[in-house]
C-alpha positions in Angstrom: 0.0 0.0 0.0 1.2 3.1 -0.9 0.8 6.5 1.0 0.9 10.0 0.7 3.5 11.6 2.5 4.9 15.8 3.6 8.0 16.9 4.2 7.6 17.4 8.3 9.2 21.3 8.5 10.7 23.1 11.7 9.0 26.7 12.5 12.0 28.5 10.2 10.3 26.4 7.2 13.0 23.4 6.9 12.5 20.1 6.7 13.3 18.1 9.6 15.6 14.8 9.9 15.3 12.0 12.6 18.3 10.8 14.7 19.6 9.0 11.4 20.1 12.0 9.6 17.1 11.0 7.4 14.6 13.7 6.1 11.6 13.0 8.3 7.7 13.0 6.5 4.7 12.7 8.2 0.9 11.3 6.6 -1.0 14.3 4.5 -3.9 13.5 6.4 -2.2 14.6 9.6 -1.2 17.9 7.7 -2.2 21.1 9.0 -4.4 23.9 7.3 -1.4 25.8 6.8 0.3 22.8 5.0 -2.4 21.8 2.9 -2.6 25.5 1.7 1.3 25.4 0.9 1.1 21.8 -1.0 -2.7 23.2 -3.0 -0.5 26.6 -4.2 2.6 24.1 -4.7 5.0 24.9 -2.3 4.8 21.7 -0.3 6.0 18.8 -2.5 4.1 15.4 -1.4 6.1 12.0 -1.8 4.4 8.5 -1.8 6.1 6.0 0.1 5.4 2.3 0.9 2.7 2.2 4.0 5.0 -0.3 6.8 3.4 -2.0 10.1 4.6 0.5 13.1 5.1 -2.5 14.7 7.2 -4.9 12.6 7.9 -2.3 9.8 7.2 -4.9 7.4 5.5 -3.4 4.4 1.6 -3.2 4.0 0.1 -4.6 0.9 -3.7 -4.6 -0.4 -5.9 -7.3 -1.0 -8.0 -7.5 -3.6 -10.7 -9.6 -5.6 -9.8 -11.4 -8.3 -11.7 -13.0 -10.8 -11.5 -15.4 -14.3 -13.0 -14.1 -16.8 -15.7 -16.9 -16.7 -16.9 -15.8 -13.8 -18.0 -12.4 -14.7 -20.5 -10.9 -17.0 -18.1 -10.4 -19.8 -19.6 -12.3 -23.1 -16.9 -14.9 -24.5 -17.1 -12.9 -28.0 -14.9 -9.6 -26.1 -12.7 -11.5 -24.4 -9.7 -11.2 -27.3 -10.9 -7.3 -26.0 -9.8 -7.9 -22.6 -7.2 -10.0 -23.1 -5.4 -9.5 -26.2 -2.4 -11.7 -25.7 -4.1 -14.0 -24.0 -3.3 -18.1 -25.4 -4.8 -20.0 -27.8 -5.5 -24.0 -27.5 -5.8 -24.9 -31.1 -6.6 -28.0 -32.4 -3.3 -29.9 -32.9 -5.2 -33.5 -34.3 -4.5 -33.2 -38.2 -0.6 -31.6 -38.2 2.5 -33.3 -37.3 4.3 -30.9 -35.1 7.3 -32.2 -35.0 8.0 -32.8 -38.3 6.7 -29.0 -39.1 8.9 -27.7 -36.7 11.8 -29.2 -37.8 10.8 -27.9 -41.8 10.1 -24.6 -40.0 13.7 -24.8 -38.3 15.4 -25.4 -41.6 14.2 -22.8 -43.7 15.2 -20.5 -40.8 18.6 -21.6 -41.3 18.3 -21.2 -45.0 17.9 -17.7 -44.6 20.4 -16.8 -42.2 18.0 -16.6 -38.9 18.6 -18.5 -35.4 15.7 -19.2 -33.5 15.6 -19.2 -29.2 13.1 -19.9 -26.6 12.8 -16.8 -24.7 14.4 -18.4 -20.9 14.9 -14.9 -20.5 11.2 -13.9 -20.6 12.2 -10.8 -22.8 8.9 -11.4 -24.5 7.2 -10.9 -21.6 3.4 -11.4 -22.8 4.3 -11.2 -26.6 4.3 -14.8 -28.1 7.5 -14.2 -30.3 9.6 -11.4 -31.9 12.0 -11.0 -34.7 15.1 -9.1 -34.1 16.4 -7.9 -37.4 19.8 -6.3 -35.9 20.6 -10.0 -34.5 18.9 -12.3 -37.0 17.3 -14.0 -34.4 13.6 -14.6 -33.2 12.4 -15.1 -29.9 9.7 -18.0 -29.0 7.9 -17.3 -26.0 8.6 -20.9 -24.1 4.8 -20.3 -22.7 3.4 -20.8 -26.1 0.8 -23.8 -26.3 1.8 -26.2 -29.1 -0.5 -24.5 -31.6 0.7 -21.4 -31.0 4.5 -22.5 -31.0 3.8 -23.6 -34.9 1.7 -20.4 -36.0 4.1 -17.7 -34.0 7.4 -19.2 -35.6 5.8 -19.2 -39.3 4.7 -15.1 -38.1 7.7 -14.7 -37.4 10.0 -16.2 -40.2 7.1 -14.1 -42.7 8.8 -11.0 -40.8 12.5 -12.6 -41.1 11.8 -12.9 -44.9 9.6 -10.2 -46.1 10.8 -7.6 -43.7 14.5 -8.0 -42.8 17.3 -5.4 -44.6 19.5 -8.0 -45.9 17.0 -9.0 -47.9 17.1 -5.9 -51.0 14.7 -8.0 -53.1 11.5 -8.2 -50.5 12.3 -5.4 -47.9 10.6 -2.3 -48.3 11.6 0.3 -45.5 8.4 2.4 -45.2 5.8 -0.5 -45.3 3.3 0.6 -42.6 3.3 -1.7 -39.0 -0.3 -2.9 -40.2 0.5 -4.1 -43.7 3.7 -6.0 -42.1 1.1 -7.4 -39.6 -1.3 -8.5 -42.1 1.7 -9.9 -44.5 3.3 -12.1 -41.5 0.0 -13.3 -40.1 -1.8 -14.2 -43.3 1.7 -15.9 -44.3 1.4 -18.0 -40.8 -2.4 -18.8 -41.2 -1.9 -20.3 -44.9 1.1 -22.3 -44.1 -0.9 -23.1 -40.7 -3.7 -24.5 -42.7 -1.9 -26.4 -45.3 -0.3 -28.6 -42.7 -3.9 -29.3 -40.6 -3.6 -26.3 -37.6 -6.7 -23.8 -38.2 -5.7 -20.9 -36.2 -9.2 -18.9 -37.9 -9.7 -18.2 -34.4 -6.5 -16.0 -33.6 -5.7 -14.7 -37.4 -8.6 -13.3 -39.0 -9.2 -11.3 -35.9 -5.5 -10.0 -35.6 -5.3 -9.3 -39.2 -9.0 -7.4 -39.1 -7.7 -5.3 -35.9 -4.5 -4.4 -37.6 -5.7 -3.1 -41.1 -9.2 -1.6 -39.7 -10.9 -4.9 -41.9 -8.3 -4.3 -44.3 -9.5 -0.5 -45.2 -6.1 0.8 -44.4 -4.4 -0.6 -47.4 -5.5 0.3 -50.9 -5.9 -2.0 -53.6 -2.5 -1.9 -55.2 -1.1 -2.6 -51.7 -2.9 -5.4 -51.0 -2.9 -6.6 -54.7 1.1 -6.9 -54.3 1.3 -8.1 -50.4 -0.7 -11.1 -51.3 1.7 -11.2 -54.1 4.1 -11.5 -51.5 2.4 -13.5 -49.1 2.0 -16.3 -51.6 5.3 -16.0 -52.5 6.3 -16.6 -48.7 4.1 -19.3 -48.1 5.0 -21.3 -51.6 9.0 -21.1 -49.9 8.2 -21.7 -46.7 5.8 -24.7 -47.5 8.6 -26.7 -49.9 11.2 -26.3 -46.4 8.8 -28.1 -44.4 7.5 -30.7 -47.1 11.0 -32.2 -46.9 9.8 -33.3 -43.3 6.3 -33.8 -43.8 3.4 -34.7 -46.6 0.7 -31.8 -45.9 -2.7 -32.8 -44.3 -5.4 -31.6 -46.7 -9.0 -33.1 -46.5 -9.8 -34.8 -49.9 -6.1 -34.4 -51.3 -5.3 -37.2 -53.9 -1.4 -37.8 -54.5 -0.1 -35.8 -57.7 -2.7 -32.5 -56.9 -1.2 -29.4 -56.8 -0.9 -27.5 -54.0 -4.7 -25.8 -52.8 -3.9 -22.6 -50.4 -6.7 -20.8 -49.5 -7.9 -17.8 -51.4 -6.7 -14.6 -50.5 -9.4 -12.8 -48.5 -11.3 -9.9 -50.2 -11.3 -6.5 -48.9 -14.0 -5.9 -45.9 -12.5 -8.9 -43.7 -15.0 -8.9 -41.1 -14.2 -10.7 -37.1 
């Protein structure tokens, strides 16, 4: 708990120190009129210090109610609102993890990037980050297995479509939301070509970062999907070498079916 404190002041107008030598300060609610006249015109400076027991000096801390979100009157459909980083538990029963990971970790050698868990918790609530000084990206070790596949394909979209070294693909004054929208869509049609729907997470991140997509025109989004499927078509023929693609109804010699690219007015 956390209280506000004065300056306790001898009559000549100076602050007063206790036998340490300390500056002494005394509760505002114990101030005088005189006081709370100087501190209202400004010329008595108020601190806040940590509140202690006067009898163990231990410091004093507030309880308070806590609650899941379940158990208030918050409807399921605003939670992403309210929790914005909160996890996702997709549904992991038609992709081999393993296998995609391990495609996923070679085409992030084949362009130059390391990837770490983040022991550190750098990340703090972020699930991963691409560092484009280092060529590294960051996994958020709290990731839930679905998450762990669709973050790392995010961020190798970034680590190929967005990183310096690469002249060819890396445009310098491409807007936050159209990198957003070109990583995520990249990560939710590789995501889906393997068996992992993440519908749930990506069409609403891609909708809150483009305003439905009304923040790019059509030439932009004309040549990011360009580039999106362009991504994807790489980062899919890594992770093939590991793994045949789960795709309901595929017969062996098909081409490839991604999903079509999504037409402006992307509504959650």
């Amino acid at each position: 708990m956390m209280v506000e404190m004065i300056p306790v002041l001898d009559e000549n107008g100076n602050q007063v120190k206790n036998g340490k030598g300390n500056p002494k300060y005394k509760r505002l609610s114990e101030a005088t009129p005189e006081e709370k006249a100087l501190k209202k015109e400004g010329k008595l400076k108020s601190r806040f210090f940590q509140e202690r027991d006067s009898n163990t000096g231990l410091a004093k801390f507030a309880t308070y109610k806590v609650f899941e979100l379940s158990q208030t009157t918050l409807k399921p459909e605003f939670y992403p609102k309210a929790m914005p980083n909160r996890h996702y538990d997709f549904n992991m029963d038609h992709i081999r993890t393993k296998e995609v990971l391990e495609g996923l970790s070679d085409y992030a050698k084949g362009i130059g990037v390391t990837i770490y868990q983040d022991d550190a918790k750098e990340l703090r609530s972020a699930k991963g980050a691409f560092y484009p000084d280092e060529q590294k990206i960051l996994l958020n070790p709290d990731n839930t297995p679905g998450e762990a596949v669709a973050t790392t394909i995010h961020e190798l979209a970034h680590a190929s479509l967005h990183n310096p070294k690469f002249s060819n693909s890396y445009t310098e004054d491409f807007s936050k939301d159209r990198r957003e929208l070109e990583a995520e869509m990249t990560s939710y049609l590789v995501s889906n070509h393997f068996g992992l729907d993440t519908s749930e997470k990506a069409i609403r991140y891609m909708a809150i970062w483009t305003d439905n997509l009304t923040s790019l025109d059509d030439q932009q989004l004309a040549q990011s999907m360009k580039r999106i499927h362009g991504t994807v078509s790489k980062i899919v023929k890594s992770v093939e070498q590991h793994t045949k693609p789960y795709q309901l109804n595929r017969q062996v010699g098909q081409n490839q079916n991604f999903i079509p690219s999504p037409k402006k007015g992307l509504k959650v």
